[in-house]
N, C-alpha and C positions, 0 to 999 in steps of 0.2 A: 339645544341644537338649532341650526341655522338652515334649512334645508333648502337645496339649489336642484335644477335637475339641467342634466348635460347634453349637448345635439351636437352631433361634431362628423360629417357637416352640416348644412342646413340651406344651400342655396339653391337646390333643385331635385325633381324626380321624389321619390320618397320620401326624401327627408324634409325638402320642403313641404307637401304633404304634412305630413308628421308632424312637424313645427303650425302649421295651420290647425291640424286637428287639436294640439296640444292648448291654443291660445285661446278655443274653444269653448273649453272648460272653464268652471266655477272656480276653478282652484287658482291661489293666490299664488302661489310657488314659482320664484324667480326660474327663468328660463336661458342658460347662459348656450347662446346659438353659433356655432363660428362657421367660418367662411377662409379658402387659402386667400381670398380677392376680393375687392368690397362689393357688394350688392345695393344697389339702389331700391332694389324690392325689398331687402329685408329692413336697410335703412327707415324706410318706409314703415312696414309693420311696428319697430322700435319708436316711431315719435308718435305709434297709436298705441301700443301696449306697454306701460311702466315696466310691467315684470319680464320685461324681453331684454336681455343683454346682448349686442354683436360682438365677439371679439374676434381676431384673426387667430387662424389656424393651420398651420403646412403639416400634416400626416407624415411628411417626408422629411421635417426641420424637427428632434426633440428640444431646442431650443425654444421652436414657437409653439408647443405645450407645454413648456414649462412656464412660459412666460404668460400661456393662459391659466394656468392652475392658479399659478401666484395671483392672478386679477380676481381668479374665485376665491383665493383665501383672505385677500382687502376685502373685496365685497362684501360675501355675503357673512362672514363674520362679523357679529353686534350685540354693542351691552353684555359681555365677556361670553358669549355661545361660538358655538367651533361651529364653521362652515362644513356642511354636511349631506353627501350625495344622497339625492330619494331617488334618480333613475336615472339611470345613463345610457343613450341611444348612439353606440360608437357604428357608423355605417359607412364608412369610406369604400369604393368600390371602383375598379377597371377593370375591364374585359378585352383579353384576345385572344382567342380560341386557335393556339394550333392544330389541324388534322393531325399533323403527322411529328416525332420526335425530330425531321431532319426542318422542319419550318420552323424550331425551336430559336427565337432569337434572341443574344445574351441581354440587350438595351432593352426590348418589351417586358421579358420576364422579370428581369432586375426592377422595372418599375411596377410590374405588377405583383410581387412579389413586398415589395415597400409601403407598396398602397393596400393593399389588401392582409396585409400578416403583419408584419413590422411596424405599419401606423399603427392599428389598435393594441400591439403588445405596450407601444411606449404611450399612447394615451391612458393604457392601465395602470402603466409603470407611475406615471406624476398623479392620478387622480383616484387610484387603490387606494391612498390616504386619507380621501374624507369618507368612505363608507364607514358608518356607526360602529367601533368596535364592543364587543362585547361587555367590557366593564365602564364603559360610555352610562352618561346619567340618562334616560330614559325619556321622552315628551308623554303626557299623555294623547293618545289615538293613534300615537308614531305606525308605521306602516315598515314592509320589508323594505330594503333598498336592492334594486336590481341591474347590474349592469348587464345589458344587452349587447353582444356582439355579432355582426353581421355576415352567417357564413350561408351558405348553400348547397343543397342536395348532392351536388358532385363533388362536395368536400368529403363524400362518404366512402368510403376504401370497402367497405363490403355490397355497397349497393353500386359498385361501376362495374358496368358493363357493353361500356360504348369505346372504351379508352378514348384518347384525343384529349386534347382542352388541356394541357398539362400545366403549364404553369398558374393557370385559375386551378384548377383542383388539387396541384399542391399547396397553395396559397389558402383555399377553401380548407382544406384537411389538416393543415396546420392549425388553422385560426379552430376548429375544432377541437383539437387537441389540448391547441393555449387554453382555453375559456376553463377546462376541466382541471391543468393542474394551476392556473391562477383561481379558478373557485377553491379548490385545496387549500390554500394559503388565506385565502379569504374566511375558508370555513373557520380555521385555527382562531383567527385573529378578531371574529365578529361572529363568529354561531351562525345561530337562526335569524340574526337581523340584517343579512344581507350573501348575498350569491353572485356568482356571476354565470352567463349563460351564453350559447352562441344560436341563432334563429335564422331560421330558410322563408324566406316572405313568402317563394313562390317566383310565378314569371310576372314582373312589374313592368307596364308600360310607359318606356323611360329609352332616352337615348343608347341606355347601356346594353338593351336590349334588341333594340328595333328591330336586327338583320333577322333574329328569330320570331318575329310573331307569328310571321306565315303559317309555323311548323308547332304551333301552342292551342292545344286539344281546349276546344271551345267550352267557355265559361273558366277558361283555367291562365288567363290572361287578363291581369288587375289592372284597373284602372291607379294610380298613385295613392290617393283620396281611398281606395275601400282597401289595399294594402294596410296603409297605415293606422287604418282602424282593428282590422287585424291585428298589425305587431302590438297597439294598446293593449287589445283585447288579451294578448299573450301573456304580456308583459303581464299583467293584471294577475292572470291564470296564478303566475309564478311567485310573484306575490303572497299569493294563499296558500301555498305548497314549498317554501321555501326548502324544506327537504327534501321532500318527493321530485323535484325538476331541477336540484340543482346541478352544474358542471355538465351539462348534456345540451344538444342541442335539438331546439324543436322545432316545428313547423307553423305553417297558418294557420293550418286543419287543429293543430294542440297535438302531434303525431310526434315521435323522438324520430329524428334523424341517426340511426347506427352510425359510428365510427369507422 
């Protein structure tokens, strides 16, 4: 086995976070990062860390995932080992909160609805392939493989109680739902050595956020940096639990998010 681990995206808020905290570590494990746009800053971290890949990535194009899967499967394939997911951090994200059903507009939701459900279905869709399947040869110390997907509290259909926000919460509630029956499929196809899962960060202090900080019960608004040691820390959690946490979504706190 060839093992890569995936950031899709990686140019700002969390995920860049995420990508820092991740380059961090001791660990050797190639890091393939994309971006829809080039970054000069991640440019930058790449001519300082080997194991950093840029490629481009549109959430919104399945041509431009397919076209990064293929670069992961040249890559990190070597000396006849299959290119091989150890963790995947799918977090693409827009927000526009309607009050009300009649503020509903068809061009907002359509893209939020794209960006937030529909990109991570078809980043699952090209890169469900390299998670370890079951009758796969084995490394010594191999680890679970965990695909993370990026949903949130108000994707929760029995914990709302505010209504509003509808096409983030049907976007949130779907991508809930995806992660449980693609674990399904996943479970079939690869057991216990790999899952996929969807995660609520919490409220991250990030342009996605701003209008609401005001209104974010003190100490309960993350800096980027201790989010994404959190989602690590989660990530990790699941890991060791690969059946106990799989197809569910959880939180910061290690808390299940209900459906």
């Amino acid at each position: 086995m060839a093992p890569f681990i995936l950031l899709t995206p990686s140019n700002r808020g969390l995920s860049l976070a995420l990508l820092h905290h991740l380059l961090q570590t001791p660990s050797k494990t190639p890091i393939l990062a994309t971006t829809r746009t080039p970054s000069p800053a991640l440019n930058e971290l790449a001519s300082s860390h080997s194991r950093l890949h840029i490629q481009p990535l549109d959430v919104h194009s399945e041509k431009s995932i397919s076209t990064c899967a293929d670069y992961a499967r040249s890559t990190f394939s070597a000396n006849g080992s299959r290119a091989t997911l150890r963790t995947a951090f799918v977090l693409p994200g827009v927000l526009d909160p309607e009050k009300s059903v009649r503020k509903i507009d068809a061009e907002s939701a359509e893209r939020t609805l794209k960006t937030n459900l529909l990109g991570p279905m078809l980043v699952c869709k090209h890169f469900e392939a390299f998670l370890p399947g079951k009758t796969d040869a084995k490394d010594e110390g191999e680890g679970k493989a965990v695909m993370t997907l990026l949903a949130a509290r108000v994707g929760s259909t029995s914990d709302n109680r505010l209504g509003g926000w509808y096409s983030y919460r049907a976007s949130k509630a779907g991508l809930i739902s995806f992660a449980k029956a693609a674990d399904i499929e996943v479970q079939r196809r690869c057991a216990e050595r790999a899952c996929v899962v969807a995660y609520h960060p919490g409220t991250v202090k990030t342009e996605l956020s701003r209008r609401f900080w005001g209104g974010v019960e003190e100490g309960k608004l993350f800096e980027p940096e201790r989010a994404a040691g959190y989602l690590v820390e989660q990530t990790e959690r699941v890991e060791r639990d690969v059946e106990g946490m799989r197809g569910r979504c959880w939180d910061w706190k290690g808390e299940e998010v209900r459906p």
